[in-house]
N, C-alpha and C positions, 0 to 999 in steps of 0.2 A: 153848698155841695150839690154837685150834679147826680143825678140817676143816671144808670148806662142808659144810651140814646143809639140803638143800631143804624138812623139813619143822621148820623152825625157829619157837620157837615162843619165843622167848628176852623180845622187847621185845611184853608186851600188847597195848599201843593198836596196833601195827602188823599183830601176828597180829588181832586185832577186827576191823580196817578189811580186810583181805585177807576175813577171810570173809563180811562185807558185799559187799563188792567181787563175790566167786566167786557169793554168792545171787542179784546182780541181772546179771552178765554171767559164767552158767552156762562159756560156755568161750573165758573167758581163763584164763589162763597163771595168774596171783593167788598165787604164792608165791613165797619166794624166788628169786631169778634167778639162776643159777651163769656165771661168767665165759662167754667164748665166744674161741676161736682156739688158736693153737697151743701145746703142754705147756712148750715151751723158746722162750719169744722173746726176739726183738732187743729188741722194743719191748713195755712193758707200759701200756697205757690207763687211768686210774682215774677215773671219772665221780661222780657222786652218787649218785644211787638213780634205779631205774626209773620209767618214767614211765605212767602210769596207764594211755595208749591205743597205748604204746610195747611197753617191755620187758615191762610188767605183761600183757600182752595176748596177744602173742609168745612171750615165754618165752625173749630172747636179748637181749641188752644194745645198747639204741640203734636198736632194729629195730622200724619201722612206726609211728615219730613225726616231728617238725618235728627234734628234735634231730641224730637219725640221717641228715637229706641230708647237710648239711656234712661231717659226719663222715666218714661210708663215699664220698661223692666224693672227696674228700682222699686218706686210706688206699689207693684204687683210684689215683689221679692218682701216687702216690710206693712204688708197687709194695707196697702190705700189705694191701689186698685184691683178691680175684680178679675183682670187680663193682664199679659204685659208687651202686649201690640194693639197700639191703637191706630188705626186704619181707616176709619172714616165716621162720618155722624151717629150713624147706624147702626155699629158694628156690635151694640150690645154691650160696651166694655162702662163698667159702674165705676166712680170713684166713691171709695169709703173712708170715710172721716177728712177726708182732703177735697179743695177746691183749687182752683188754679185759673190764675189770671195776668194780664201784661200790664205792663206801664204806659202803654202805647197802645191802643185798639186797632188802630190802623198800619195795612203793609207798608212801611216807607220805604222809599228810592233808595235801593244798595242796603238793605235793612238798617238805612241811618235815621233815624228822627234828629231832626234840630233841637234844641233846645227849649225854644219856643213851641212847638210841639209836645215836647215833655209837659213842659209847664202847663199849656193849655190841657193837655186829658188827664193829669193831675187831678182835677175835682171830681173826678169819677172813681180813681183808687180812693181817694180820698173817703166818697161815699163808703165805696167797699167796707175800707177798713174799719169805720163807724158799726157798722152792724156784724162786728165779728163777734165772737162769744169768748167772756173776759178772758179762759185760758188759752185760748188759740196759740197756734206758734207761728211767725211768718217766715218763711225761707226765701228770701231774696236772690235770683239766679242770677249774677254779676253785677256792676257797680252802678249800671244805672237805672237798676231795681231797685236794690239796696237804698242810692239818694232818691229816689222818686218815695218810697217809703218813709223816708225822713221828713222830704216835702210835706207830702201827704198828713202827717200827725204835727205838723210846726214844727220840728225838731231843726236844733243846729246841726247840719251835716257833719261839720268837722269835729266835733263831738264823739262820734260814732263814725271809726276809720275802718271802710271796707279788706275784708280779708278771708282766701276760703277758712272753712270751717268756725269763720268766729263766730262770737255766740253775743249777743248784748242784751242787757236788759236795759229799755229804754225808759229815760225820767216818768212816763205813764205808765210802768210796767209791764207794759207789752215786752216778749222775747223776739228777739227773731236770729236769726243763723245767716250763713252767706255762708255763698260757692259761688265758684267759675261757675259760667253759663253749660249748659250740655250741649254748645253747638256743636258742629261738623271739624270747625277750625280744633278747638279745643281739644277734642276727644282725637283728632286724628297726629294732634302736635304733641300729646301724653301731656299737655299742660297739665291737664283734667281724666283722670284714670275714673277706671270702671270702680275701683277700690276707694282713692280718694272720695266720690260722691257716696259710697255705699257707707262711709266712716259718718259721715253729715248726716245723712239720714239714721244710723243707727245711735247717735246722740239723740237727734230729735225724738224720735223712736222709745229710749229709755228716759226721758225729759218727761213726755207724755205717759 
């Protein structure tokens, strides 16, 4: 298993497009993102990958994009953060009992990571999820959270068929939940309501 590595340098096309990234917007953030909240949670968050004007910008996961309102109002509204706009490194805002991290640590091109990609920063969730604390719950934000979380603990993916709000208890015991992602796409298409993500979190919520 890997340790997060911030100067990771592992999937090419990703480290390229970062130092493109850093030559045209001198001071973003442009490399790997390391999780953000607290060492022991209740709750552990797993997204996709950073978002170019978001995390990539920042330097904190879901912080100073479209994705991140839903989010951090949510988490604020059900006691797991201390704010419910998170806005930049600094901004003072505490996550409590929750942590939050991507599948992806790097911005990819069209926020697509390949597959190979996946795979490759796999051993870092991987790491993650080793030192979680036995009752944690994981909440996977779309599907390719969700398999990279399966990867991650050896698990047969097709075993555990992604769906919002479902809930599994996986062969190790671990729980974890799924939801549509809180992108921009989602939340603006009513894929994914303000209501729907607030039903997921208050499962988990009474779970815990």
């Amino acid at each position: 298993m890997q340790s997060f590595d911030i100067d990771c340098r592992l999937c090419p096309r990703l480290a390229n497009f970062l130092d493109e990234v850093k030559h045209k917007e001198p001071t973003y953030f442009a490399r790997p993102v390391p999780a953000f909240g607290v060492s022991e949670p209740k709750l552990l968050i797993v997204g996709l990958a950073p978002g170019m004007h978001g995390a990539n910008k920042t330097g904190r996961p879901f912080t100073g994009d479209y994705a991140g309102i839903l989010l951090y109002e949510t988490l604020n509204k059900f006691g797991f953060a201390s704010a419910p706009v998170s806005t930049s490194i600094d901004d003072g805002l505490k996550l409590l009992d929750c942590r939050i991290t991507n599948a992806v640590k790097c911005l990819p091109p069209d926020n697509k990571p390949n597959p190979e990609e996946i795979n490759t920063c796999n051993g870092y969730l991987a790491s993650e999820l080793s030192g979680l604390p036995e009752r944690c719950i994981i909440l996977a934000l779309g599907n390719v959270a969700h398999t990279a979380v399966l990867k991650a603990y050896g698990l047969k993916v097709s075993a555990y068929k992604f769906g919002h709000a479902a809930r599994h208890t996986l062969s190790n015991g671990r729980v974890i939940y799924d939801s549509y992602h809180c992108s921009r796409y989602n939340t603006q298409t009513k894929r994914l309501t303000e209501a729907m993500f607030q039903d997921v979190f208050a499962s988990i919520k009474s779970e815990l």
